[in-house]
DRENKOLGU-582886 format. One record per residue (C-alpha): residue number from 1; residue in three letters; x, y, z. Coordinates in Angstrom, 2 decimals. Layout:
(site NUM 'ALA' (X Y Z))
...
***
This chain:
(site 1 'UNK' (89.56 -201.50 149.70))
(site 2 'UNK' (92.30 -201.69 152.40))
(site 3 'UNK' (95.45 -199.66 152.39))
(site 4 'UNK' (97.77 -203.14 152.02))
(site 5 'UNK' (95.56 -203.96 148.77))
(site 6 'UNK' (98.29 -204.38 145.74))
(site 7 'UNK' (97.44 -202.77 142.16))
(site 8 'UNK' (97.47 -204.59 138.99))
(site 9 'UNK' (96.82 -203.08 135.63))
(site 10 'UNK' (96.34 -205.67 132.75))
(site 11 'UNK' (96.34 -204.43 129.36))
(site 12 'UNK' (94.26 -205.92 126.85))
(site 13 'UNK' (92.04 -207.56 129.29))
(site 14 'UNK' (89.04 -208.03 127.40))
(site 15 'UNK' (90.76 -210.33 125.29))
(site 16 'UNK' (90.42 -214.17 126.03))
(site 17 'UNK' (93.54 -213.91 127.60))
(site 18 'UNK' (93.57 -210.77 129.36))
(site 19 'UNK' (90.32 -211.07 130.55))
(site 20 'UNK' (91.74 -214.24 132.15))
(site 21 'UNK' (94.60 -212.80 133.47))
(site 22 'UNK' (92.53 -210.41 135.41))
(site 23 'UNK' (90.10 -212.70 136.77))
(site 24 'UNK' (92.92 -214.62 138.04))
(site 25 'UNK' (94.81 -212.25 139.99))
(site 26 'UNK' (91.44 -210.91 141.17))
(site 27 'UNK' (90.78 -214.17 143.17))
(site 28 'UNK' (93.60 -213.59 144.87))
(site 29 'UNK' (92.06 -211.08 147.56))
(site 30 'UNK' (95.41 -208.66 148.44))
(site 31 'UNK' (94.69 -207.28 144.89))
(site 32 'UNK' (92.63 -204.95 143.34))
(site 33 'UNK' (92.72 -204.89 139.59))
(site 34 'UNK' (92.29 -202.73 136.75))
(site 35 'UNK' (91.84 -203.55 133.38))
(site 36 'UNK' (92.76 -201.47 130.67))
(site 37 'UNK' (90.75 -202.04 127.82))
(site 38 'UNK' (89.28 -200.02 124.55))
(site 39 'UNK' (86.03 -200.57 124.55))
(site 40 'UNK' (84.16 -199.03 127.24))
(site 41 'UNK' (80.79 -201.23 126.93))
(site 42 'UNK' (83.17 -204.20 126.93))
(site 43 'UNK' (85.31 -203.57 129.54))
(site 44 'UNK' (81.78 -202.49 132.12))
(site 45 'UNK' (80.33 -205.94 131.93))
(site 46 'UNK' (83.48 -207.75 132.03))
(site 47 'UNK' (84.32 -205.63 134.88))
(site 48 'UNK' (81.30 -206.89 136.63))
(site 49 'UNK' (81.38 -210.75 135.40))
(site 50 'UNK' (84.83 -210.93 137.36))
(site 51 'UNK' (83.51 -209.03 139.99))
(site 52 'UNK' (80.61 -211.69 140.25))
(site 53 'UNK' (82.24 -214.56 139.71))
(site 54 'UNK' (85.66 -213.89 142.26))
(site 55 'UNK' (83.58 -212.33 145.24))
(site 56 'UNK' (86.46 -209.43 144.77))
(site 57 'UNK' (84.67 -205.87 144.51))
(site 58 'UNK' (88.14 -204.40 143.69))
(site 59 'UNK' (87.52 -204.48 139.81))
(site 60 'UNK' (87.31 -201.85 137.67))
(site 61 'UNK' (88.52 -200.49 134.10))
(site 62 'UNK' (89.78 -197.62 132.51))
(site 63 'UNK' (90.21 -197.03 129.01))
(site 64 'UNK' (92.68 -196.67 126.15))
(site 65 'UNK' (94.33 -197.55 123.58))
(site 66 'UNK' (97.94 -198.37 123.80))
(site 67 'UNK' (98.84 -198.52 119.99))
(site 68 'UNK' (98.71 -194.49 121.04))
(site 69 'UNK' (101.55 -193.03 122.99))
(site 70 'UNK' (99.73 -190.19 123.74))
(site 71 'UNK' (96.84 -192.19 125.06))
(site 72 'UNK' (99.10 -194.02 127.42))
(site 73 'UNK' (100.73 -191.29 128.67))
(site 74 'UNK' (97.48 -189.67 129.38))
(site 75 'UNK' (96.16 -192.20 131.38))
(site 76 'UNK' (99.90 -192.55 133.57))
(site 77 'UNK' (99.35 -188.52 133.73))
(site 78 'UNK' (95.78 -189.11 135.32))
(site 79 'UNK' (96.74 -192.24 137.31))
(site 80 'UNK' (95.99 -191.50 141.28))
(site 81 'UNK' (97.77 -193.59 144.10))
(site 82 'UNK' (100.52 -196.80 143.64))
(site 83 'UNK' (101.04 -199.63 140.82))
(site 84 'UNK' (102.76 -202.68 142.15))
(site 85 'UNK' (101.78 -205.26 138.77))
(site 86 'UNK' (101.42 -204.35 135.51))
(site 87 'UNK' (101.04 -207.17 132.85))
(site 88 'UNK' (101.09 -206.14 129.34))
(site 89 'UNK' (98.94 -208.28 127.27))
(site 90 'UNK' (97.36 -206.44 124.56))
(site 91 'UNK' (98.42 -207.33 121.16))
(site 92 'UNK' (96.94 -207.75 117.74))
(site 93 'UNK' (97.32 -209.97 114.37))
(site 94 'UNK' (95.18 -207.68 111.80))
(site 95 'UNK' (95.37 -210.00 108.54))
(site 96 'UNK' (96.08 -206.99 106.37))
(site 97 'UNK' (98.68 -204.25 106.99))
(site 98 'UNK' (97.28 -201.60 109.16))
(site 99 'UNK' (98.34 -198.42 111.08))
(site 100 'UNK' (97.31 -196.31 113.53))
(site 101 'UNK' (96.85 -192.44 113.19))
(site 102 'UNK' (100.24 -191.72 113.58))
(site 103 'UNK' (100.92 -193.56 110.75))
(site 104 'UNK' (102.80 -197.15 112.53))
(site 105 'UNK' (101.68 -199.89 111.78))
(site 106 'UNK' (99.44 -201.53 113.89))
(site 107 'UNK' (101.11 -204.83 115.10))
(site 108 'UNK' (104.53 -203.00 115.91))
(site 109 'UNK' (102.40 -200.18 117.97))
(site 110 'UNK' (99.88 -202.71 119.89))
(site 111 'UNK' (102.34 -205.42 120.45))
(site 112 'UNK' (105.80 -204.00 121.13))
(site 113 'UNK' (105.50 -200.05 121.21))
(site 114 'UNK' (102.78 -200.64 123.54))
(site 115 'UNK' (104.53 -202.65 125.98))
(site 116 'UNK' (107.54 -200.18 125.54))
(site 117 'UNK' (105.40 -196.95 126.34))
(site 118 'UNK' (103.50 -198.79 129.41))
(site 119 'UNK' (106.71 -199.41 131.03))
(site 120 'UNK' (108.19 -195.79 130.84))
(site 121 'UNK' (105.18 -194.19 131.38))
(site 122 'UNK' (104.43 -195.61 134.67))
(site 123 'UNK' (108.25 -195.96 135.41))
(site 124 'UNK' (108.13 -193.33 137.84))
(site 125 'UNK' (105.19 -194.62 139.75))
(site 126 'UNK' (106.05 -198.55 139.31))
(site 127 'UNK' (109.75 -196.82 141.41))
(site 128 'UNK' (107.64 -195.35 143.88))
(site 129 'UNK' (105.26 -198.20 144.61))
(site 130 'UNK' (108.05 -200.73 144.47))
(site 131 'UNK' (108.71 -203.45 145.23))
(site 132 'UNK' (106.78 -204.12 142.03))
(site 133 'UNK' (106.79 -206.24 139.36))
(site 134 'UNK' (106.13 -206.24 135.53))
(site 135 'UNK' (105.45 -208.75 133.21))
(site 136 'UNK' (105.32 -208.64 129.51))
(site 137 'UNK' (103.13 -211.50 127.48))
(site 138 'UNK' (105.32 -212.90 124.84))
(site 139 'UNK' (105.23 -216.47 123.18))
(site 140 'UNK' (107.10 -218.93 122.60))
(site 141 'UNK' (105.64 -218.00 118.46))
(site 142 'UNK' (109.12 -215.39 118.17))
(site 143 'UNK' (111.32 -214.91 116.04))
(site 144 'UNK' (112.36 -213.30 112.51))
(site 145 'UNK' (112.90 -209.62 114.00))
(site 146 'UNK' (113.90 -207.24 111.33))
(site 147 'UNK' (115.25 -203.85 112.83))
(site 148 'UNK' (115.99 -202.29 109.33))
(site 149 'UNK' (112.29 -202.85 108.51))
(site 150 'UNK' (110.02 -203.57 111.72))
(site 151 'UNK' (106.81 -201.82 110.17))
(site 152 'UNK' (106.73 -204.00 106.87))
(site 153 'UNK' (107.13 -200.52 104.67))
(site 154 'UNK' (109.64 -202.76 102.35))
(site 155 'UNK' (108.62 -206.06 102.91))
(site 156 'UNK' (105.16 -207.91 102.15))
(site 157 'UNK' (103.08 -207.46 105.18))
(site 158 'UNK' (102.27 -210.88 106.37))
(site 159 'UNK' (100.79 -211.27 109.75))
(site 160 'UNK' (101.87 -214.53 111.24))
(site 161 'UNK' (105.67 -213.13 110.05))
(site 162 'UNK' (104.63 -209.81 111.90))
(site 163 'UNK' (103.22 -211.49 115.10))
(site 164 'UNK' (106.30 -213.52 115.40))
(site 165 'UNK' (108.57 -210.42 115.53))
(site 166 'UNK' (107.03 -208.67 117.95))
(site 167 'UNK' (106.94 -211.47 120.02))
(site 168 'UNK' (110.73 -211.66 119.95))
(site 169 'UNK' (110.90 -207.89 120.45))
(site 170 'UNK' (108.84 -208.33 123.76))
(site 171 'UNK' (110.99 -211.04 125.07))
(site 172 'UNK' (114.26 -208.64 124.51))
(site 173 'UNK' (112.84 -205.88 126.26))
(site 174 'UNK' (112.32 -207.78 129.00))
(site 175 'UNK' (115.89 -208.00 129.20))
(site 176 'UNK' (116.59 -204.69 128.84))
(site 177 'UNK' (114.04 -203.25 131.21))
(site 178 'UNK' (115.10 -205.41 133.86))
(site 179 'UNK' (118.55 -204.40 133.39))
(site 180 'UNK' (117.35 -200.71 133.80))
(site 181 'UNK' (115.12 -201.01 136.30))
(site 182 'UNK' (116.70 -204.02 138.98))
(site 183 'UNK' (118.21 -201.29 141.25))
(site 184 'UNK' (114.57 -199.48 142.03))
(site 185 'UNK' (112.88 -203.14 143.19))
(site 186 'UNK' (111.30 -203.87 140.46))
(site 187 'UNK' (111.43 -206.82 138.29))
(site 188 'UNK' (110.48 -207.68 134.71))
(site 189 'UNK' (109.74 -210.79 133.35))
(site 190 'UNK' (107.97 -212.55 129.86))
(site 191 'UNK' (106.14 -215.47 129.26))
(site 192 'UNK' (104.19 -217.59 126.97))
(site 193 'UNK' (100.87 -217.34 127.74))
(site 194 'UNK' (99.57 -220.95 126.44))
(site 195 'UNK' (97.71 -221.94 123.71))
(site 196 'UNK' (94.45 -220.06 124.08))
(site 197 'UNK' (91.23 -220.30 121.10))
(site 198 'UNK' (91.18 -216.56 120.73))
(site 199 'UNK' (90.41 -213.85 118.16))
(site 200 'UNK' (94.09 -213.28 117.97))
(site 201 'UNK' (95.28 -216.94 117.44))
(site 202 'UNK' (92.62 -217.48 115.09))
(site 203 'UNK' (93.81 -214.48 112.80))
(site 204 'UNK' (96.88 -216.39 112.70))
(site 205 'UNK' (95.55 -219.36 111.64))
(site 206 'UNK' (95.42 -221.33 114.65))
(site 207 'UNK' (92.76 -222.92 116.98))
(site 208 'UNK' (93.94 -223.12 120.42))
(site 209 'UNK' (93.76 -226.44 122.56))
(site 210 'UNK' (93.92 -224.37 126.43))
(site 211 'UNK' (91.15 -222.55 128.09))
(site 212 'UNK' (92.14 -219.21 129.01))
(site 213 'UNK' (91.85 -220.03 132.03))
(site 214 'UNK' (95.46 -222.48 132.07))
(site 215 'UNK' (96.93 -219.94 129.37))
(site 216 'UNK' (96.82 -217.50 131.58))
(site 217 'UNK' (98.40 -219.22 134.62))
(site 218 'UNK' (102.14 -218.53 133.38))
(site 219 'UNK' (101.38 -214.74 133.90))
(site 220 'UNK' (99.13 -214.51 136.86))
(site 221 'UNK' (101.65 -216.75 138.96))
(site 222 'UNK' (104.13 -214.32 137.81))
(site 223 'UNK' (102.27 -211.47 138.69))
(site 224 'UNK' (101.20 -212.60 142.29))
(site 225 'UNK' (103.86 -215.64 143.83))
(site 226 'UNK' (106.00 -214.80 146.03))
(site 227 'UNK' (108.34 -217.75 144.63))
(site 228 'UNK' (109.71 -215.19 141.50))
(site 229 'UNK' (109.42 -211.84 143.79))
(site 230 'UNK' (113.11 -211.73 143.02))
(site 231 'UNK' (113.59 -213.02 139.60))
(site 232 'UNK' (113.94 -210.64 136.83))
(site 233 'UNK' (114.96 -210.38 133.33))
(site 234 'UNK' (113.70 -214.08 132.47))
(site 235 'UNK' (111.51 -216.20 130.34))
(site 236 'UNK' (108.74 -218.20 131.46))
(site 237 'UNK' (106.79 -221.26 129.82))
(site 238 'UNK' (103.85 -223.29 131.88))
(site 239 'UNK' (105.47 -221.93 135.13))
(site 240 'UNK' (108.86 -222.34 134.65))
(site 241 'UNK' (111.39 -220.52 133.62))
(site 242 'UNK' (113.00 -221.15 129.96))
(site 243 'UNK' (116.23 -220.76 128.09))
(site 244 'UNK' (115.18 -217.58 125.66))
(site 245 'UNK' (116.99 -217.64 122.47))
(site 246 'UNK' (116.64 -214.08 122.45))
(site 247 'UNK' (117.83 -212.81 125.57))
(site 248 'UNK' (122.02 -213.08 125.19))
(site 249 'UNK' (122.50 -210.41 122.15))
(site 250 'UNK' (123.12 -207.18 124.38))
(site 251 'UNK' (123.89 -205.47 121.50))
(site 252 'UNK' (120.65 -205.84 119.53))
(site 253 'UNK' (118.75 -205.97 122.65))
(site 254 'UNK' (120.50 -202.02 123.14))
(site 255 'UNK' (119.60 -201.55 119.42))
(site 256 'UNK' (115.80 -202.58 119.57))
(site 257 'UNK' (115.67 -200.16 122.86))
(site 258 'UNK' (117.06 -197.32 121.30))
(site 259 'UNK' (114.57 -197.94 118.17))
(site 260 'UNK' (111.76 -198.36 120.33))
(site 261 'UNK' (113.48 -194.71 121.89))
(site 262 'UNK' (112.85 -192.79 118.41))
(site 263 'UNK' (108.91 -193.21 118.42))
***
């Protein structure tokens, strides 16, 4: 690897999606990518298939789960040298309520938390590495955010319902991140990924009509093109950008943040 190669950590990228994600920034040659992944077995010989198949022998993997602050923080504790990309792509759609050891359930940590704790735990390296960007897989699948009850302790856990809300969440952190974090170079950004066959579309109910190879173009062209180097704060769909819904309520936006703050 040469000194000018770019980092990219993908989370969740031994997902259909994720695993796309990182083969597609990996045939781009300036970068060398890392997935983050949690199992170890998996992540090896995906590792190597996108190795193989993109000629790039900058691959590699590292492991944890990110429905665990502490694991996150761990891994931006151990992390050695820049990070100019990260894409945040991990997310679940268990069918039954579920929570991790800490006791949060599981959508809420994986999908939103997750993204929440990536960002400020490599904050401080993202700064130094900048100009950098971030990007945070959403959907266009959003909506029904409920900030007096985002764990489903009072309502009936339903996961399509859950999905959905985290989905919104993820599109207005994107906003506030980017407000936070335009001054140190580096930009933030969501998108809908496409409508991939996938473990996690099929919990919901759905089949999927894209390979993952055109779901993930939304987020690899906004990881690597030098056309949205400068664009931050925004919502993406099939490479352009899109009017989010979401994005205008500074006040909830704030409120979400300062939830997301308390875990």
């Amino acid at each position: 690897m040469s000194i000018e190669n770019k980092i990219a950590l993908i989370t969740g990228a031994s997902g259909a999606v994720g695993k796309a994600i990182a083969r597609g920034i990996a045939l781009n040659r300036e970068f060398k990518v890392v997935m983050l992944c949690r199992d170890e077995s998996r992540a090896r010989v995906d590792a190597e298939h996108i190795r193989k198949s993109t000629g790039n022998e900058n691959v590699m993997y590292v492991i944890a789960d990110v429905s665990r602050k502490e694991e996150i923080f761990r891994l931006a504790g151990s992390w050695n040298g820049p990070l100019h990309v990260l894409v945040n792509n991990a997310a679940v759609t268990p069918r039954s309520r579920q929570t991790t050891l800490e006791g949060i359930e599981m959508q809420w940590a994986t999908n939103v938390l997750g993204y929440f704790w990536m960002i400020t735990a490599f904050t401080e390296i993202l700064k130094k590495s900048a100009p950098s960007r971030i990007v945070n897989v959403a959907s266009y699948w959003a909506g029904g955010l409920d900030m007096e009850d985002p764990e489903f302790k009072q309502r009936r856990y339903n996961n399509d319902s859950a999905y959905r809300q985290t989905k919104q969440a993820d599109r207005m952190l994107t906003v506030a991140f980017a407000e936070k974090l335009k001054s140190f170079n580096i930009t933030v950004n969501s998108c809908h990924p496409g409508d991939v066959n996938s473990k996690l579309s099929n919990n919901l109910g759905f089949g999927g009509s894209e390979s993952p190879e055109k779901g993930a173009a939304t987020p690899v062209w906004l990881a690597t093109s030098d056309v949205v180097e400068t664009v931050t704060g925004k919502y993406f769909e099939f490479l352009k950008q899109s009017h989010c819904e979401f994005g205008g309520n500074r006040k909830e936006i704030e409120r979400l943040f300062e939830i997301c703050e308390q875990y």
